[in-house]
SEZASE-552883 format. One record per residue (C-alpha): residue number from 1; residue in three letters; x, y, z. Coordinates in pm, 1 decimal. Last residue first. Layout:
! SEZASE-552883
+-----+-----+----------+----------+----------+
|   n | res |       c1 |       c2 |       c3 |
+-----+-----+----------+----------+----------+
| NUM | ALA |        X |        Y |        Z |
...
+-----+-----+----------+----------+----------+
***
This chain:
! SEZASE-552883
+-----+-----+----------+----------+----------+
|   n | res |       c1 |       c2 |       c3 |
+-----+-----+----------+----------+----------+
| 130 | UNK |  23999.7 |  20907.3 |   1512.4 |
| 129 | UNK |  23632.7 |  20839.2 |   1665.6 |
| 128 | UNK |  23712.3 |  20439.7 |   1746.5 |
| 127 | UNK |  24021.8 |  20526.5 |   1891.9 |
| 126 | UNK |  23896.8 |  20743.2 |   2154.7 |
| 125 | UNK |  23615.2 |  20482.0 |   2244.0 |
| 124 | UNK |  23902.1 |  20182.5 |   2271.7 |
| 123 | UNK |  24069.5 |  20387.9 |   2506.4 |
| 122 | UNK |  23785.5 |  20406.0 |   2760.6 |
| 121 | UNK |  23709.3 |  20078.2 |   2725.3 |
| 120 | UNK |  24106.1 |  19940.1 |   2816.8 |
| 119 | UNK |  24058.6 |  20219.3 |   3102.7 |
| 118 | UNK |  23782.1 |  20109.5 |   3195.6 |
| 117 | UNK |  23898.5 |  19734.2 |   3147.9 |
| 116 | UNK |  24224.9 |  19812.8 |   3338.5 |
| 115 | UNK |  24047.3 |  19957.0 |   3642.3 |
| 114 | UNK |  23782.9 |  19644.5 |   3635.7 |
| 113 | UNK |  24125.7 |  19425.1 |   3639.7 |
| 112 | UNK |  24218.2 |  19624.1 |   3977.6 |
| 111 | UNK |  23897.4 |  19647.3 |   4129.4 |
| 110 | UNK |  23909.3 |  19263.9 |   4052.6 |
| 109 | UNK |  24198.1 |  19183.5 |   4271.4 |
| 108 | UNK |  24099.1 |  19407.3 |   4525.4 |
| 107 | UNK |  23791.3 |  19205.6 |   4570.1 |
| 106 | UNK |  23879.5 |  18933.7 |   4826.7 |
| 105 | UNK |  24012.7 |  19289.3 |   5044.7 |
| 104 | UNK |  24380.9 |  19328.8 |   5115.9 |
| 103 | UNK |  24432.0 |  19619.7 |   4942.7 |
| 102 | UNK |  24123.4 |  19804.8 |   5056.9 |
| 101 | UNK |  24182.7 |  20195.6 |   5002.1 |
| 100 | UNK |  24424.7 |  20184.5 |   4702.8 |
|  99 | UNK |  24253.7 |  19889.8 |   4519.2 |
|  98 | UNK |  23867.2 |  20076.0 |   4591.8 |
|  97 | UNK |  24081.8 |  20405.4 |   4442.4 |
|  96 | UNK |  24096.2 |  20249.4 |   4121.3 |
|  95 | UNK |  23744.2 |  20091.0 |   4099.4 |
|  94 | UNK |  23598.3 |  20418.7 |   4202.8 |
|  93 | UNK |  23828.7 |  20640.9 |   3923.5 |
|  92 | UNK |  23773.9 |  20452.2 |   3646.0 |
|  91 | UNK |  23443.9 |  20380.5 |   3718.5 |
|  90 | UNK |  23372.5 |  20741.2 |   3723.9 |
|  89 | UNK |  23656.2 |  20764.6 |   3450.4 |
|  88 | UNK |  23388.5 |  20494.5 |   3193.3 |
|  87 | UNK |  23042.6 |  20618.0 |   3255.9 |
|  86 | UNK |  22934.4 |  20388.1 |   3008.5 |
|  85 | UNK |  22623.3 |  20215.0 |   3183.4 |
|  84 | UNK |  22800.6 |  19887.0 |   3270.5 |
|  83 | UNK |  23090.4 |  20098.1 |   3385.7 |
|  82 | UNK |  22889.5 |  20301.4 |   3607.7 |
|  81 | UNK |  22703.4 |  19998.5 |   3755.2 |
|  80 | UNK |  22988.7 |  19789.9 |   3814.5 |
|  79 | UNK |  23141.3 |  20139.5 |   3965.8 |
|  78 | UNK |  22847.5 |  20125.2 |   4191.9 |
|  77 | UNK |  22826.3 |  19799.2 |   4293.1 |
|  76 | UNK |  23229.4 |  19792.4 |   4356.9 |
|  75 | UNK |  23155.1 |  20132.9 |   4580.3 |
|  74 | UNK |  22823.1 |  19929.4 |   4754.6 |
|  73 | UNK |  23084.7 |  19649.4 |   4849.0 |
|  72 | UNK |  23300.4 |  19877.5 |   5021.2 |
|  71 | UNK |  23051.6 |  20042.4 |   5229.8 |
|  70 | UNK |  22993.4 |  19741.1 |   5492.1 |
|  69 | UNK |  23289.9 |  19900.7 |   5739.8 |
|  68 | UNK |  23086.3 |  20233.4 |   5732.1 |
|  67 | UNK |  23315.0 |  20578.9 |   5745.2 |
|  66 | UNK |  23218.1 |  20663.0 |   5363.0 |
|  65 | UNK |  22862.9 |  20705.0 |   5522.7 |
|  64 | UNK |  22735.8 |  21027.6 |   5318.9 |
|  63 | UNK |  22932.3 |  21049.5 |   4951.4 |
|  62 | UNK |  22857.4 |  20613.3 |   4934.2 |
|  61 | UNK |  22575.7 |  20632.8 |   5026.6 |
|  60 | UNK |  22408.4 |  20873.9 |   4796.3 |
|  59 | UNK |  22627.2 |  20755.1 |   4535.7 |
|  58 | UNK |  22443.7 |  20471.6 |   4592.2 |
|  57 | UNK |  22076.2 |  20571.4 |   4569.7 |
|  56 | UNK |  22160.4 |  20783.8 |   4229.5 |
|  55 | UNK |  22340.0 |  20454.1 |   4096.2 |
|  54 | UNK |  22033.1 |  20239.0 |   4126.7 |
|  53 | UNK |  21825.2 |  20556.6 |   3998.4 |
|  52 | UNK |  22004.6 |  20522.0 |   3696.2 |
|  51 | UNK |  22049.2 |  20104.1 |   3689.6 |
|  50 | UNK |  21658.1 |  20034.0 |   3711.4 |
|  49 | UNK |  21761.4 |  19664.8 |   3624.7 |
|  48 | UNK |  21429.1 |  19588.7 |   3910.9 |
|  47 | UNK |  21705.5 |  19408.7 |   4109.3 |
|  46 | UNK |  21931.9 |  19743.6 |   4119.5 |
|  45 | UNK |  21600.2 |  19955.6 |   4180.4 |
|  44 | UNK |  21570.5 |  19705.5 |   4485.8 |
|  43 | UNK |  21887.8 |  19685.0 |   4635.8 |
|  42 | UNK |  21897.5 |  20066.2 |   4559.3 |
|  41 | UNK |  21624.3 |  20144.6 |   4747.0 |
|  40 | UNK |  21711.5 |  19869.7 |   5049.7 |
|  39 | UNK |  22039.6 |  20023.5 |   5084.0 |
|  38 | UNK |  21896.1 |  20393.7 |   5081.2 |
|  37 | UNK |  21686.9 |  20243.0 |   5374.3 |
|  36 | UNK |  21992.3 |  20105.4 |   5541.6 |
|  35 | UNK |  22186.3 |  20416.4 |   5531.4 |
|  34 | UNK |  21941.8 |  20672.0 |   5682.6 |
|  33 | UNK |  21699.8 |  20837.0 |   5417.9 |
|  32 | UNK |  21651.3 |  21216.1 |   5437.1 |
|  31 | UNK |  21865.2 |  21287.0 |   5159.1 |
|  30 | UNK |  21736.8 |  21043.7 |   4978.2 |
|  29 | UNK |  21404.4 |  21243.4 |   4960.5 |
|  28 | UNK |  21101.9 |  21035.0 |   5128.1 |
|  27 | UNK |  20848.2 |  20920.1 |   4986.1 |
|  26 | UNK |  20461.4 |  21044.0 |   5025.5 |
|  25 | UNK |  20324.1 |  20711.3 |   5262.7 |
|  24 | UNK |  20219.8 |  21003.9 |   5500.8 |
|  23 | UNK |  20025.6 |  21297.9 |   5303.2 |
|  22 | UNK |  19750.8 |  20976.8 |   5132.9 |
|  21 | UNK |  19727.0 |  20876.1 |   5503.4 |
|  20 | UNK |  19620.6 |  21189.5 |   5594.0 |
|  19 | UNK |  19420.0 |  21273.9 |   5363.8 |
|  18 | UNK |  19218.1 |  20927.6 |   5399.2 |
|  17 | UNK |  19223.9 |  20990.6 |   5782.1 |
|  16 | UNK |  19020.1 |  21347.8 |   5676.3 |
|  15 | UNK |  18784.5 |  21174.6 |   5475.8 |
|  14 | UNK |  18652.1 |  20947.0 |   5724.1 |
|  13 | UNK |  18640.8 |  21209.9 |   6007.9 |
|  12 | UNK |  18432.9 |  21395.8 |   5740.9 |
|  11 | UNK |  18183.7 |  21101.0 |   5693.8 |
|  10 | UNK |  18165.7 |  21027.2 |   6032.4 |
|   9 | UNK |  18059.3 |  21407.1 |   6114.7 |
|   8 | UNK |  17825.6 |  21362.2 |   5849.8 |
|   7 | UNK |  17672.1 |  21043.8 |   5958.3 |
|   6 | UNK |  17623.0 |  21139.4 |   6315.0 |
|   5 | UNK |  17480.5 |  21472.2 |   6176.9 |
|   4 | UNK |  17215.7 |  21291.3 |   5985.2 |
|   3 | UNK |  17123.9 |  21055.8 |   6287.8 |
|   2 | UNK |  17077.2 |  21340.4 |   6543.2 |
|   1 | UNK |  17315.1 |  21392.3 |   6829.3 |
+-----+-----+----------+----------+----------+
***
Protein backbone atom coordinates (compact mmCIF):
# COMPACT_ATOMS: atom_id res chain seq x y z
CA UNK A 1 0.00 0.00 0.00
CA UNK A 2 1.19 3.48 -0.78
CA UNK A 3 1.88 6.07 1.98
CA UNK A 4 -1.16 8.41 1.08
CA UNK A 5 -3.63 5.61 1.14
CA UNK A 6 -2.15 4.23 4.45
CA UNK A 7 -2.96 7.58 5.88
CA UNK A 8 -6.39 7.81 4.51
CA UNK A 9 -7.56 4.55 5.34
CA UNK A 10 -6.19 5.42 9.03
CA UNK A 11 -7.78 8.50 8.94
CA UNK A 12 -11.29 6.99 8.19
CA UNK A 13 -10.82 4.04 10.63
CA UNK A 14 -10.09 6.99 13.04
CA UNK A 15 -13.21 8.70 12.39
CA UNK A 16 -15.40 5.91 12.32
CA UNK A 17 -14.31 4.69 16.23
CA UNK A 18 -15.01 8.40 17.10
CA UNK A 19 -18.74 7.77 15.74
CA UNK A 20 -18.97 5.08 17.40
CA UNK A 21 -18.03 5.96 20.58
CA UNK A 22 -19.93 9.29 20.36
CA UNK A 23 -23.42 6.51 19.43
CA UNK A 24 -22.38 4.38 22.69
CA UNK A 25 -22.00 6.64 25.86
CA UNK A 26 -25.78 8.12 24.42
CA UNK A 27 -27.90 7.48 27.85
CA UNK A 28 -30.03 5.25 28.41
CA UNK A 29 -34.01 5.72 28.88
CA UNK A 30 -35.09 4.78 32.49
CA UNK A 31 -37.01 2.42 31.23
CA UNK A 32 -34.20 0.49 30.12
CA UNK A 33 -32.22 0.94 33.37
CA UNK A 34 -32.14 -2.11 35.87
CA UNK A 35 -32.74 -1.13 39.54
CA UNK A 36 -29.36 -0.32 40.71
CA UNK A 37 -28.52 2.03 37.91
CA UNK A 38 -31.84 4.03 38.39
CA UNK A 39 -30.54 3.97 42.14
CA UNK A 40 -27.32 5.44 41.30
CA UNK A 41 -29.32 8.27 38.96
CA UNK A 42 -31.35 9.33 41.49
CA UNK A 43 -28.65 9.04 44.28
CA UNK A 44 -26.95 11.38 42.29
CA UNK A 45 -29.64 13.92 40.89
CA UNK A 46 -30.87 13.74 44.67
CA UNK A 47 -27.17 14.87 45.84
CA UNK A 48 -26.90 17.38 42.94
CA UNK A 49 -30.62 19.03 44.75
CA UNK A 50 -31.94 18.12 41.16
CA UNK A 51 -35.26 17.08 43.10
CA UNK A 52 -37.54 16.70 39.60
CA UNK A 53 -35.57 14.33 37.87
CA UNK A 54 -34.69 12.84 41.48
CA UNK A 55 -38.34 11.98 41.79
CA UNK A 56 -38.73 10.90 37.98
CA UNK A 57 -35.78 8.15 38.71
CA UNK A 58 -37.72 6.95 41.76
CA UNK A 59 -40.99 6.64 40.79
CA UNK A 60 -39.39 4.69 38.22
CA UNK A 61 -38.40 2.26 40.87
CA UNK A 62 -40.57 2.32 42.89
CA UNK A 63 -43.80 1.47 39.99
CA UNK A 64 -41.16 -1.41 38.52
CA UNK A 65 -39.44 -3.37 41.58
CA UNK A 66 -42.20 -2.87 44.31
CA UNK A 67 -41.24 -6.69 45.15
CA UNK A 68 -37.46 -5.52 46.38
CA UNK A 69 -36.81 -5.84 50.22
CA UNK A 70 -34.41 -2.43 49.86
CA UNK A 71 -37.50 -0.44 48.19
CA UNK A 72 -38.87 0.97 51.25
CA UNK A 73 -36.40 3.49 51.84
CA UNK A 74 -36.56 4.87 48.14
CA UNK A 75 -40.74 5.31 48.85
CA UNK A 76 -39.80 7.58 52.19
CA UNK A 77 -37.14 9.37 49.67
CA UNK A 78 -39.64 9.92 47.41
CA UNK A 79 -42.51 11.18 49.39
CA UNK A 80 -39.67 13.44 51.29
CA UNK A 81 -39.10 14.63 47.95
CA UNK A 82 -42.78 15.15 46.95
CA UNK A 83 -43.61 16.87 50.02
CA UNK A 84 -40.54 19.06 49.96
CA UNK A 85 -41.58 20.06 46.41
CA UNK A 86 -45.43 20.60 47.22
CA UNK A 87 -46.92 17.69 45.86
CA UNK A 88 -48.81 17.39 49.05
CA UNK A 89 -51.67 13.86 48.37
CA UNK A 90 -48.67 12.13 46.47
CA UNK A 91 -46.93 12.36 49.71
CA UNK A 92 -49.97 11.99 51.31
CA UNK A 93 -50.73 8.99 49.89
CA UNK A 94 -46.85 7.27 49.85
CA UNK A 95 -46.14 8.17 53.40
CA UNK A 96 -49.60 6.74 54.37
CA UNK A 97 -49.53 3.57 52.73
CA UNK A 98 -45.47 3.15 53.75
CA UNK A 99 -47.29 2.88 57.69
CA UNK A 100 -49.83 0.32 56.30
CA UNK A 101 -47.27 -1.81 54.36
CA UNK A 102 -44.23 -1.74 56.94
CA UNK A 103 -45.62 -1.37 60.43
CA UNK A 104 -42.91 -2.55 62.16
CA UNK A 105 -40.23 -0.74 60.23
CA UNK A 106 -37.68 2.11 62.37
CA UNK A 107 -39.52 4.51 60.00
CA UNK A 108 -43.13 3.81 60.43
CA UNK A 109 -43.19 6.16 63.06
CA UNK A 110 -42.27 9.01 60.86
CA UNK A 111 -44.37 7.90 57.75
CA UNK A 112 -46.98 8.41 60.11
CA UNK A 113 -46.07 12.11 61.43
CA UNK A 114 -44.99 12.93 57.59
CA UNK A 115 -48.84 11.74 56.84
CA UNK A 116 -50.11 14.25 59.40
CA UNK A 117 -47.83 17.12 58.16
CA UNK A 118 -49.21 16.61 54.49
CA UNK A 119 -52.17 16.55 55.48
CA UNK A 120 -51.60 19.42 58.25
CA UNK A 121 -49.89 21.32 54.79
CA UNK A 122 -52.40 20.40 52.70
CA UNK A 123 -55.08 21.99 54.91
CA UNK A 124 -53.28 24.94 55.69
CA UNK A 125 -53.18 25.73 51.61
CA UNK A 126 -57.11 25.46 51.47
CA UNK A 127 -57.43 27.81 54.21
CA UNK A 128 -55.09 30.20 53.10
CA UNK A 129 -57.27 30.78 49.61
CA UNK A 130 -60.79 31.07 51.56
Amino acid sequence: MKKGNCKKLFSLIAVVVVLFAGCSKRSKEKEDMNFEELKAMAITEFSGKKSEKAITYLEEMVSRFPERRDISQYKIMLADLYLNDGSLDAAYELYKNYSTMYPGDSKAEYATYRTILAKFYKTLKVSSKC
